[in-house]
TIDOBA-294656 format. One record per residue (C-alpha): residue in one letter; x, y, z. Coordinates in steps of 0.1 Angstrom, whole numbers, plus 5000, padded with zeros to 4 digits. Layout:
+------+------+------+------+
: type :   xx :   yy :   zz :
+------+------+------+------+
:    a :    X :    Y :    Z :
...
+------+------+------+------+
***
This chain:
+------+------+------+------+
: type :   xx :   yy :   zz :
+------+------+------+------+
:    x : 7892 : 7926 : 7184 :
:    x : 7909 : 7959 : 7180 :
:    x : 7901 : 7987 : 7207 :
:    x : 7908 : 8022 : 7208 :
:    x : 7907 : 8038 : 7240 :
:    x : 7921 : 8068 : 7264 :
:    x : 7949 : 8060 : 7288 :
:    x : 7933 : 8067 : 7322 :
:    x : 7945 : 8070 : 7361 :
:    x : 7948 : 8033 : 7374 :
:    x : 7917 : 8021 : 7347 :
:    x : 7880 : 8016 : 7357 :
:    x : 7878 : 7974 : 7354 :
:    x : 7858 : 7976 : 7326 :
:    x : 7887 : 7993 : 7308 :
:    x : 7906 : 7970 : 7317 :
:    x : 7883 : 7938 : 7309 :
:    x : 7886 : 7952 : 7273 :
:    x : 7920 : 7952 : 7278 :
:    x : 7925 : 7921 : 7284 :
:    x : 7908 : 7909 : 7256 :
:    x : 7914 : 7927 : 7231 :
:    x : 7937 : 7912 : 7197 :
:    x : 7951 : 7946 : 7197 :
:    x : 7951 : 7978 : 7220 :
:    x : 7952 : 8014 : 7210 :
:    x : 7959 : 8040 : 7229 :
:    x : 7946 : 8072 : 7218 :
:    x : 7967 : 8110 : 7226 :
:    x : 7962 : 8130 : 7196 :
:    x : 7923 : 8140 : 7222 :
:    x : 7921 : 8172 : 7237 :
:    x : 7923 : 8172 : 7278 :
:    x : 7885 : 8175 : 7290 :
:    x : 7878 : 8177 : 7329 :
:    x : 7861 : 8154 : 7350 :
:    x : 7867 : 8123 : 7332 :
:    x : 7886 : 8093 : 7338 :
:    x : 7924 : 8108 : 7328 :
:    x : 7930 : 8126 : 7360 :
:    x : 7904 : 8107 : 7383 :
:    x : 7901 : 8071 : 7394 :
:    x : 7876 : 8056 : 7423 :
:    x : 7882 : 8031 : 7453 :
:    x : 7864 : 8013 : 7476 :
:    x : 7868 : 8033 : 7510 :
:    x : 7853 : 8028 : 7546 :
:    x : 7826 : 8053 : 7535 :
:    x : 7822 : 8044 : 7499 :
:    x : 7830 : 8050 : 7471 :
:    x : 7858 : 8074 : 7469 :
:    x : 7875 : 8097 : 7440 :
:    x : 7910 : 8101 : 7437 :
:    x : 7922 : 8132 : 7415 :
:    x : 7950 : 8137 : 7398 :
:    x : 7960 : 8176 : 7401 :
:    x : 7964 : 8193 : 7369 :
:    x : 7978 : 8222 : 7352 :
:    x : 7952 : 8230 : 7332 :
:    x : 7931 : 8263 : 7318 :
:    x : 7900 : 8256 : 7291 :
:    x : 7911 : 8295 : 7277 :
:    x : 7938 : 8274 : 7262 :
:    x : 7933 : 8244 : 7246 :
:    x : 7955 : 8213 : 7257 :
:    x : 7962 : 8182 : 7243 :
:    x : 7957 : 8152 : 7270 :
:    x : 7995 : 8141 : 7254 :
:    x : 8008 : 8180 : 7269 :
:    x : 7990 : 8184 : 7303 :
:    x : 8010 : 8186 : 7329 :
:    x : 8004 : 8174 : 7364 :
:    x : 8003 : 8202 : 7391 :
:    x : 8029 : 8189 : 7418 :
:    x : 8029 : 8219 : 7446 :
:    x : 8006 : 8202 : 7466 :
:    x : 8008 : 8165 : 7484 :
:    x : 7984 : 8146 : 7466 :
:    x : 8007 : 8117 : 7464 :
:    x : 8008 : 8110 : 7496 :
:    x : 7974 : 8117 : 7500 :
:    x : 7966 : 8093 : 7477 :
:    x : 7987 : 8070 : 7493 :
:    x : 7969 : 8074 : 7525 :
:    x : 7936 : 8069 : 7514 :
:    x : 7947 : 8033 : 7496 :
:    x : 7963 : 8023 : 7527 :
:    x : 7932 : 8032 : 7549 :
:    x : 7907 : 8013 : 7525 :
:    x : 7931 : 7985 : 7514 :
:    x : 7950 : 7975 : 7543 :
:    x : 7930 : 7947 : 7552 :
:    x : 7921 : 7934 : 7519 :
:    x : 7939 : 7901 : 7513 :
:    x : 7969 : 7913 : 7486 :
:    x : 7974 : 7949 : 7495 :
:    x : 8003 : 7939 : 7515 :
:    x : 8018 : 7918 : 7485 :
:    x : 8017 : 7941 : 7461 :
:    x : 8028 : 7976 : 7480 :
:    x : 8060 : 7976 : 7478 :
:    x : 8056 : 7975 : 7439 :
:    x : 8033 : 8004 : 7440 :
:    x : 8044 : 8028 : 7463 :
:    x : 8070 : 8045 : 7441 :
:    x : 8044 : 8059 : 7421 :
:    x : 8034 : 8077 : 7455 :
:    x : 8067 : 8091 : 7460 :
:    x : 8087 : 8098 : 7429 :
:    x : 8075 : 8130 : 7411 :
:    x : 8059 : 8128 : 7378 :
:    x : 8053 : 8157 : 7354 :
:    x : 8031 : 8145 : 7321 :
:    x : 7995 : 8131 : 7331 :
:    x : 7993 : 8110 : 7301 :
:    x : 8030 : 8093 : 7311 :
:    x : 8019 : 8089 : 7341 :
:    x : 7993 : 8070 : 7337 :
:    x : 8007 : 8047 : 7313 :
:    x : 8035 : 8040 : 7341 :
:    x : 8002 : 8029 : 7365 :
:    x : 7989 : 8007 : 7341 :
:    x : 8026 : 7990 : 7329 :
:    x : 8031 : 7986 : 7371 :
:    x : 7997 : 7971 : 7373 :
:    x : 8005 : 7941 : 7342 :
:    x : 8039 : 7936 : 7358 :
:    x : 8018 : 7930 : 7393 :
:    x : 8001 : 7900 : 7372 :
:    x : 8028 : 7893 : 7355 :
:    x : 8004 : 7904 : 7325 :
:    x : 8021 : 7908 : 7290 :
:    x : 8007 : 7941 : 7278 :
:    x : 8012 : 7950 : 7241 :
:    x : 7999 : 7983 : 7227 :
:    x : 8002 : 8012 : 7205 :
:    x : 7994 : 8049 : 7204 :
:    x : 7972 : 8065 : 7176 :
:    x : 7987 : 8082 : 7148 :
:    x : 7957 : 8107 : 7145 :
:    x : 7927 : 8118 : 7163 :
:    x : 7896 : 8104 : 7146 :
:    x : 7863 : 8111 : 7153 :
:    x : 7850 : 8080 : 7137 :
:    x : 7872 : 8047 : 7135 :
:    x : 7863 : 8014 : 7123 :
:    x : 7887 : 8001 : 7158 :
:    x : 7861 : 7990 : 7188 :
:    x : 7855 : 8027 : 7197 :
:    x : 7860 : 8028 : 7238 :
:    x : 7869 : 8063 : 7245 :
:    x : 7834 : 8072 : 7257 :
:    x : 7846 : 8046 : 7288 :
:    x : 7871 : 8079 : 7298 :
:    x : 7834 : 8099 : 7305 :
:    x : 7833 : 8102 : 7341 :
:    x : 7800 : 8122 : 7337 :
:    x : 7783 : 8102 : 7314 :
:    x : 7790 : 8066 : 7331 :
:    x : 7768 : 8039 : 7319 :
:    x : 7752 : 8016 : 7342 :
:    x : 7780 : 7987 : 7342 :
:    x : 7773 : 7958 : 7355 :
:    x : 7806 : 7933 : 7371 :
:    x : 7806 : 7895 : 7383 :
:    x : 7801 : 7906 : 7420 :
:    x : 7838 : 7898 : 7444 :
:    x : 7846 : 7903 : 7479 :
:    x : 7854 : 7943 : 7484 :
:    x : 7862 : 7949 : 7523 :
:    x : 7838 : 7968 : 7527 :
:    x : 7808 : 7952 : 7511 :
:    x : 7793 : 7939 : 7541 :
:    x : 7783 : 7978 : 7547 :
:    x : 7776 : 7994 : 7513 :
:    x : 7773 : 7957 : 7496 :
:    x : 7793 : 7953 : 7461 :
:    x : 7806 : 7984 : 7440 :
:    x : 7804 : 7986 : 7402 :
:    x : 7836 : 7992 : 7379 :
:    x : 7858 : 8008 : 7405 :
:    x : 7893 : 8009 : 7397 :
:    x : 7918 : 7976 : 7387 :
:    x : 7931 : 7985 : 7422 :
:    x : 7898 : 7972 : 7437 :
:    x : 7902 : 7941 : 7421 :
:    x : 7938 : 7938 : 7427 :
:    x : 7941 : 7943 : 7461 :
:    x : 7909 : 7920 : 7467 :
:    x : 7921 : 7895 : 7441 :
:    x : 7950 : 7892 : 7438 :
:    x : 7969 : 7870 : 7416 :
:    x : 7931 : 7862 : 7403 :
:    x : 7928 : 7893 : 7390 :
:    x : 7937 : 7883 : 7349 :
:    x : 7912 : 7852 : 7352 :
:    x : 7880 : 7875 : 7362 :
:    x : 7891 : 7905 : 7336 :
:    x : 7890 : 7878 : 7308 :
:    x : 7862 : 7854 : 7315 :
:    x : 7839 : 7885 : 7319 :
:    x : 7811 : 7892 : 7289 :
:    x : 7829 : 7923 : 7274 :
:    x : 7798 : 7927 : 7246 :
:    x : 7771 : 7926 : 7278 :
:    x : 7794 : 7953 : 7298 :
:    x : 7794 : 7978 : 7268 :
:    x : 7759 : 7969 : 7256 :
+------+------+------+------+
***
């Protein structure tokens, strides 16, 4: 199966489920940057629920942007905000400890380009599970494509009721199990599990 689909912050698991099935991976960056989706935004599991986390952007709709050019606004501290807010719902999930020390540079060195950035979350996250990712980046932007098309996945908005194999969240005792949140859900709770459960889920039943 070939996929086309958008880089996004730390990917929603079903992203990533199609990732790790996929024959071959395309990444598209020839899109124009649209707000409130997926590229700037991921979600987490906190004491409270479900939680966004949002990339800051420099970015004005006068002008139009390529997702490839936009920039990430850095004059705030939402690095270590973010950081906070992992550590505060993840600290007592079982492999939060075990994989920190890998992730925490992304909270504290400085990163410019939104679309390299995320493609440095995602390569930290394979090396985690010691997952061999192979992909290219689209030549062109193409509006139709012949590829599995899974943009639409980058649709914050527009999110389709998906459906998981229910695991243990830490906080699922009080809200009870959270769809599709991002691979750090999974990661932290799973661990070292986490490739196993991406691949043996029903991609075709996730997408519809």
């Amino acid at each position: 199966m070939q996929v086309l689909l958008h880089p996004s912050y730390f990917p929603n698991i079903a992203s990533c489920v199609a990732l790790a099935q996929a024959n071959e991976i395309i990444f598209e960056i020839h899109d124009s940057y649209q707000k409130q989706t997926y590229r700037n935004r991921s979600h987490i599991y906190s004491a409270n629920g479900r939680l966004a986390l949002n990339v800051p952007v420099k970015f004005s709709q006068k002008n139009r942007q390529f997702y490839r050019d936009v920039q990430i606004a850095n004059d705030g501290k939402w690095q270590a905000i973010h950081w906070k807010s992992l550590h505060s719902a993840y600290s007592t999930s079982p492999y939060f400890e075990f994989y920190a020390d890998e992730l925490k540079p992304l909270f504290i060195t400085e990163y410019e380009n939104i679309l390299e950035f995320n493609m440095m979350c995602l390569e930290l996250v394979s090396e985690c599970l010691q997952w061999k990712l192979s992909y290219n980046f689209s030549e062109t932007f193409e509006k139709e494509t012949q590829k599995t098309d899974l943009r639409p996945l980058i649709n914050a908005r527009k999110e389709k009721e998906i459906r998981l194999e229910p695991y243990v969240q830490v906080f699922s005792n009080k809200h009870g199990f959270i769809n599709n949140l991002s691979i750090l859900d999974l990661l932290f709770n799973e661990g070292p599990n986490t490739l196993n459960y991406l691949k043996r889920q029903d991609l075709q039943k996730l997408l519809g």
